[in-house]
C-alpha positions as CSV (number, residue, x, y, z in Angstrom):
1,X,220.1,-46.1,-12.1
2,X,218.6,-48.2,-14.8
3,X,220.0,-51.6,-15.4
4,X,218.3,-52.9,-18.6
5,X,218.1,-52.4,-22.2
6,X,218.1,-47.9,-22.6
7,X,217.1,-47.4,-26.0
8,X,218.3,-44.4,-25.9
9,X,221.8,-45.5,-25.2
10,X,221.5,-48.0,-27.9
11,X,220.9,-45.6,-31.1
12,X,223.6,-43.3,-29.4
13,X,225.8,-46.0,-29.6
14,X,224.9,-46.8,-33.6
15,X,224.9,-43.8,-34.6
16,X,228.6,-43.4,-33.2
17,X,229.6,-46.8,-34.7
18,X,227.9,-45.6,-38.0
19,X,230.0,-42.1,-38.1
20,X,233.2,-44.1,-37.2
21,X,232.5,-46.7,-40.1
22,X,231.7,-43.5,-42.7
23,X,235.0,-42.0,-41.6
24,X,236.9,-45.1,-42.6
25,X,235.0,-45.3,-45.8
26,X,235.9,-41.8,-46.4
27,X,239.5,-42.3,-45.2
28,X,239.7,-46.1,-46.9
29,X,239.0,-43.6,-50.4
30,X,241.2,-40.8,-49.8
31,X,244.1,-42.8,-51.4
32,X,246.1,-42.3,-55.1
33,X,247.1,-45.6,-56.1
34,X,247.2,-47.3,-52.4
35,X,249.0,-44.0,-50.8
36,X,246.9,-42.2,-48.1
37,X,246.7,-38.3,-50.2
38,X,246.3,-35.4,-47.7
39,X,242.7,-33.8,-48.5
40,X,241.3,-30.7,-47.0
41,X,237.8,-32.2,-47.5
42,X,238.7,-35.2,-45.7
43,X,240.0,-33.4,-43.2
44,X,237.0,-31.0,-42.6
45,X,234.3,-34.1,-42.5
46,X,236.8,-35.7,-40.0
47,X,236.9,-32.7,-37.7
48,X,232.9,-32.2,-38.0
49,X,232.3,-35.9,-37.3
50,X,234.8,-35.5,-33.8
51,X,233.1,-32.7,-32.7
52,X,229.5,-34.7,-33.4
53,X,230.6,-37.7,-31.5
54,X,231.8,-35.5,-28.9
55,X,228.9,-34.0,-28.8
56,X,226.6,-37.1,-28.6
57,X,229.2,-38.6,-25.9
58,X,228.6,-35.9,-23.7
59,X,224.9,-36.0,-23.9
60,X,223.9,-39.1,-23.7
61,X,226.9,-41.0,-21.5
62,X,228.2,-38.3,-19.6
63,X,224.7,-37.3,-18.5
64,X,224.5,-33.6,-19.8
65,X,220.7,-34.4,-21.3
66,X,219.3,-33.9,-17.8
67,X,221.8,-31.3,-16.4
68,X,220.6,-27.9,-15.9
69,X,220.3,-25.3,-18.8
70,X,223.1,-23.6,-17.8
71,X,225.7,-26.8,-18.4
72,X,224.3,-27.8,-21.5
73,X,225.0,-24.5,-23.2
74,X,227.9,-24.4,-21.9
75,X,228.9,-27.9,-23.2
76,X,227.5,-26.5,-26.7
77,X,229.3,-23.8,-26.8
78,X,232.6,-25.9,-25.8
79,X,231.7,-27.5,-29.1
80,X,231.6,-24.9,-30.3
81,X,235.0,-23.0,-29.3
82,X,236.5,-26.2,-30.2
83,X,235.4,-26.3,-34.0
84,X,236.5,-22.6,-34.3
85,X,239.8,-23.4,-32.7
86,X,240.3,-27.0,-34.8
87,X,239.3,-25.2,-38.3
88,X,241.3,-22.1,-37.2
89,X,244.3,-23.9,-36.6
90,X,243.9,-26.2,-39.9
91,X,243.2,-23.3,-42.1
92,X,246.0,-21.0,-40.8
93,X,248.1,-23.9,-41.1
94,X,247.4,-24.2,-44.7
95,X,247.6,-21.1,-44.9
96,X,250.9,-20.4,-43.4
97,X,252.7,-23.5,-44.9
């Protein structure tokens, strides 16, 4: 185990911070006259930057990066399954209502 400065684990870190940050610029915006305004855009970029962070957490904190082949397709494609479900569920949803 390494116990000083991982690069690495540094620009993971930013660019996580820097994804959050965007998200409350884009969220901060998505207002009518101080009232928060349901948008389906906002909605889509929010979902896309979860499953990116989610992504990047499991690579880089959780360890995946040096796992076998196997378990990193597998985390990819639970990325994957999850985007299908999340956009399925939001767009029948819409859909529906």
């Amino acid at each position: 185990m390494e116990n000083g400065f991982n690069k690495r684990i540094f620009v993971a870190w930013l660019i996580l911070v820097a994804i959050s940050l965007v998200y409350l610029w884009i969220d901060h915006s998505a207002t009518h006259q101080g009232i928060p305004t349901a948008s389906t855009v906002v909605t889509v970029v929010a979902i896309c930057f979860a499953l990116i962070k989610v992504r990047i957490i499991m690579r880089e904190f959780m360890e995946v990066r040096g796992a076998p082949r196997f378990l990193r397709r597998l985390t990819d494609y639970w990325v994957v399954l999850m985007a299908i479900a999340l956009f399925g569920v939001y767009f029948v949803g819409i859909a529906v209502a």
